[in-house]
N, C-alpha and C positions, 0 to 999 in steps of 0.2 A: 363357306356359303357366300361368301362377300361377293357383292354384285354380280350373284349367279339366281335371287330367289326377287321375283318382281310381284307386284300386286294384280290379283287377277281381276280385279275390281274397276283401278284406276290407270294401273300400265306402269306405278312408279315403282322406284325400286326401295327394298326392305333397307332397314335400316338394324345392328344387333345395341342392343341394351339393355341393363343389366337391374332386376330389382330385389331390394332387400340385402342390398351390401353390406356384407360383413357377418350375416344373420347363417346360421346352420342351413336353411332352405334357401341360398339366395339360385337365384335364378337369370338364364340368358332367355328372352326374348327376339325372337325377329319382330320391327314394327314397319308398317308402310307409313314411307317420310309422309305422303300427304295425309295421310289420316294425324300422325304427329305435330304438324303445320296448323289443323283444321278436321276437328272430328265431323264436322259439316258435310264439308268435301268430300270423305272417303267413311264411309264407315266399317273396312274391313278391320277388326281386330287383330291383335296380338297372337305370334305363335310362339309355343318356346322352343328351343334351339332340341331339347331331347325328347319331342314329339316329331319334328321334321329327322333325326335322324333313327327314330323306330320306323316311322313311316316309308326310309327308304331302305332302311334294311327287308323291313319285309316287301317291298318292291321288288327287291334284290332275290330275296328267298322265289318268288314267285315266277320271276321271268327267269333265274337261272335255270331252274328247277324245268323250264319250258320253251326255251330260246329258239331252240331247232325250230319248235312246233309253229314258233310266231316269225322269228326273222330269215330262215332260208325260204319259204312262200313269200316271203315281204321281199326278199331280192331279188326269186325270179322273177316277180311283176315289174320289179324296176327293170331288170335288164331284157324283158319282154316289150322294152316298148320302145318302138322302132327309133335312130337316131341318124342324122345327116352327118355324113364324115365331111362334109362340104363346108358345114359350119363355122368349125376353126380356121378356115380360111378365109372364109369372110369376117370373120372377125378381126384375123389379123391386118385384112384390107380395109375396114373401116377405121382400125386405130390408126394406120396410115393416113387416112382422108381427115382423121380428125388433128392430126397432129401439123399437115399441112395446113389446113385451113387456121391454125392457131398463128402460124409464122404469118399470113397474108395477114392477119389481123396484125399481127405485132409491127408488121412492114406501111401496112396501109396507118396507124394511128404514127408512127414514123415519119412518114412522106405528108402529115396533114401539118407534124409539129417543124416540117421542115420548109412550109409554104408552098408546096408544091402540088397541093390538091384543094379545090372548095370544101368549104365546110359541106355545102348541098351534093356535092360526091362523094363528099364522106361519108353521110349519114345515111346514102342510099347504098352502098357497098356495103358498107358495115352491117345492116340490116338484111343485104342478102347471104353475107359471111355468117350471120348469128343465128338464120332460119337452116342452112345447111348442115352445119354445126347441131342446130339440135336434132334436125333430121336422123343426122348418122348416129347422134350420141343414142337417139331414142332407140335406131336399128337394134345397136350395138347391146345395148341393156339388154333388148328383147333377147336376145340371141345367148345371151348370158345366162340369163335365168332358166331358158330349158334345156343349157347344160349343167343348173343345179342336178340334176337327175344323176351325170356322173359322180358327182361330190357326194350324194343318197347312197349310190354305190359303194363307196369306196367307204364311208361311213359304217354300213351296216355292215360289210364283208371285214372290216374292224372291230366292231363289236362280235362279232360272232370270235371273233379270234381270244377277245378277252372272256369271252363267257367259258371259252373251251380249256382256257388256262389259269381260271379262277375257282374257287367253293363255290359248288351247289349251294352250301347254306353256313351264313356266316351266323353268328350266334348278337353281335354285336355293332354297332355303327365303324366300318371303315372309310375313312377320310379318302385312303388312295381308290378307293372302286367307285366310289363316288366321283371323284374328279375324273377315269377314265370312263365313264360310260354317259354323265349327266351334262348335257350342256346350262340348262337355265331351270327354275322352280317356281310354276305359278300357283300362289296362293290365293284360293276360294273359303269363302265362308263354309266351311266344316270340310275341306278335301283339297289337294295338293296335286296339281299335275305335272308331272315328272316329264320334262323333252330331253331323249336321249340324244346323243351327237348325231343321229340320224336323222331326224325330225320325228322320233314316233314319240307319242306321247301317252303316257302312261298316268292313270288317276289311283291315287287311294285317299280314302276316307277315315278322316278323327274325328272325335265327338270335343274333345276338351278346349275351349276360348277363354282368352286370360282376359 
């Protein structure tokens, strides 16, 4: 679970620790560092390590058991939704302009350390190199991010793959089905929501706080 289970409370990440060492009952805990730091701060509680892995087996039991039903609808809406083959090409022409513009900067602080420019044209170039630059970077992100939608794809057409070649229903906490299907583990006050590698996100509810 190691820097995969974050607090839903505060945003930081869990920390494992262990109470009653040495004792017949000792026990693993996950804790959120801020609430550890300062119970002020964060007041999410303690979980322990073998309620977060009941909690994801029957996760596990429930979306296997129903995957088709939830993730082939959940893929054709991603792949229903219209996409610019044009894209990738401007993106690749922005990382051009960005990479250029990096050298004119590296040229022009160059030519200032060389006396060969005023400082009062450096500072007004520089500033028009640094407004460009964030221009294209800004494009660039955009353009990025609504081809997360690809990576959505490719994600869930994966998990389906593993659902088709794993148990309907496992009896027990598996470490390996866990690392292929979960990306991260946000812990709430009495419920746990599970983001798979896709970004879906899945909730189940405990009752027990340490």
């Amino acid at each position: 679970f190691s820097s995969r289970i974050r607090c839903g409370v505060c945003g930081s990440t869990f920390r494992r620790q262990k109470i009653y060492i040495g004792k017949p009952y000792e026990k693993v805990l996950w804790c959120c560092h801020k609430h550890i730091q300062d119970r002020k701060a964060c007041g999410q509680k303690a979980i322990r390590e073998d309620d977060i892995q009941c909690l994801f087996t029957r996760m596990w039991n429930r979306l296997a058991g129903n995957y088709e039903e939830i993730l082939i609808p959940l893929l054709a809406g991603l792949k229903a939704v219209p996409r610019d083959p044009k894209q990738e090409k401007e993106i690749g022409e922005l990382s051009h302009q960005i990479e250029e513009l990096r050298k004119q900067s590296h040229m022009l602080r160059q030519v200032l350390v060389d006396g060969n420019i005023g400082s009062a044209v450096f500072i007004e170039r520089r500033n028009q190199l640094d407004t460009e630059l964030e221009e294209i970077s800004r494009r660039k992100q955009f353009l990025k991010e609504q081809n997360l939608m690809e990576q959505e794809i490719a994600q869930t057409e994966y998990l389906l793959t593993v659902f088709r070649t794993r148990p309907v229903i496992i009896e027990e906490f598996d470490e390996e089905l866990f690392r292929l299907i979960v990306e991260r583990i946000r812990v709430y006050p009495n419920r746990l929501c599970f983001e798979l590698k896709n970004g879906l996100e899945l909730e189940e509810h405990y009752r027990k706080e340490v």
